[in-house]
C-alpha positions, 0 to 999 in steps of 0.5 A: 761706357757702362761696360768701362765703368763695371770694368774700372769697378771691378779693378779698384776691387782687386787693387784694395784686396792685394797687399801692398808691398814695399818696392824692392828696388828692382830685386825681385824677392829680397825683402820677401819671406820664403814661409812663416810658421807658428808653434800653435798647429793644434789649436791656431787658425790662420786665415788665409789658411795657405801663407804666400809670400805676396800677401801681407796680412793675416789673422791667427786665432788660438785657444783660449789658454794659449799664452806662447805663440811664436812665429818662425820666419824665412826670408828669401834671401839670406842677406834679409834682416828680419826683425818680429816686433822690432826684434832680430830673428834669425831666418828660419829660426822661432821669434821670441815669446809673443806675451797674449792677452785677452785683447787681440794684437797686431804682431809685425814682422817686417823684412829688410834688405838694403833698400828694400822692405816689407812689412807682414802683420798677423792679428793674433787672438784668442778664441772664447772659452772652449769651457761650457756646461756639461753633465756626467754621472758618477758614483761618489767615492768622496766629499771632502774639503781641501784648504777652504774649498769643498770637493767631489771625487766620482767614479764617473760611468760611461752614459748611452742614450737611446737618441744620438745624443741627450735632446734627441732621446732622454732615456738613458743607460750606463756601465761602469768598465772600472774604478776611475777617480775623477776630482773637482772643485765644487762651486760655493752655490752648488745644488745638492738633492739626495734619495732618488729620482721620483723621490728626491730631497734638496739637501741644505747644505753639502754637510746635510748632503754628505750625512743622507746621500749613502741612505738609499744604497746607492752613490750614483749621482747625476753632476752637472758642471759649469766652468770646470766646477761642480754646480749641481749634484742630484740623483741618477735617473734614467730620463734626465 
């Protein structure tokens, strides 16, 4: 009795993981798709990774500034009406635009063919911002202001620490294979200090900084970033 019992378990399990699909009406495959694909192979992820077309639901996570997916249905059976969205796509061929937000959202794409029907679901969402903070250094080519908004262009080096990587091991050298100009945006709150490392001072203001940064014969600054803008600027040293 108690085998039977883990036996009955173990298949109402399996029954609520299998997709439930339409009856077909006897035609085996006519309102299936063949694949399905989406015009986001760089960044999106779907899980399962692997489409088949017994299983119904699917969930599709892309890039945070992603804002174009499409999907590119195939049925089966040629004679299938294939509508994603409540809108005809012909097999095989790209849906239309599927408009992203930050909220996530069921697409559905539902197969028909005579009688027969079946209804595939992809949960669509974006990931978090892949932006974070990160600290690079550079000599300073210019501060200047576009419009109301104060920015840095850097000739930015190549930095190697003794560890594999910053925490690992702080000390730290640098080289500098060409001129580069790398230009962003500085963040209103931004931190500026100037003179050098055991003997830096903090400027009150970045007209303060542009008029002391050049005074102790080197342009080379640590900058730290957040968000893709420039909130911190301090001088290079060898141990940060």
């Amino acid at each position: 009795m108690k085998r039977f019992l883990c036996l009955l378990a173990a298949l109402t399990l399996l029954c609520a993981c299998c997709p439930a699909l339409a009856d077909d009406g006897g035609a085996v495959g006519s309102s299936l798709l063949r694949g399905l694909t989406h015009n986001c192979p760089n960044t999106g992820i779907m899980l399962p990774e692997a489409f088949s077309p017994y299983q119904t639901t699917y969930l599709l996570t892309v890039a945070d500034w992603v804002s174009r997916p499409t999907f590119t249905p195939t049925a089966m059976d040629p004679n299938a009406v294939i509508r994603v969205n409540g809108q005809i796509v012909k097999s095989g061929q790209a849906s239309q635009i599927i408009q992203m937000s930050d909220k996530p959202q069921a697409v559905t794409i539902q197969v028909t063919n005579g009688a027969a029907a079946t209804t595939y679901t992809i949960y669509l969402q974006r990931r978090p911002s892949e932006k974070r903070t990160r600290v690079s250094a550079g000599y300073i080519n210019n501060i200047y202001l576009k419009g109301t908004t104060w920015r840095i262009d850097a000739d930015l080096v190549t930095i190697k620490y003794s560890g594999e990587d910053y925490t690992s091991g702080n000390l730290s050298t640098f080289s500098n294979g060409g001129v580069d100009s790398y230009d962003y945006e500085v963040d209103p709150n931004c931190i500026f200090y100037y003179g050098t490392k055991n003997n830096c001072y903090r400027a009150t203001n970045i007209a303060n900084f542009m008029n002391s940064y050049l005074q102790y014969g080197s342009s080379l600054y640590t900058i730290v970033y957040m968000e893709s803008k420039i909130v911190a600027v301090l001088p290079y040293g060898a141990d940060y």
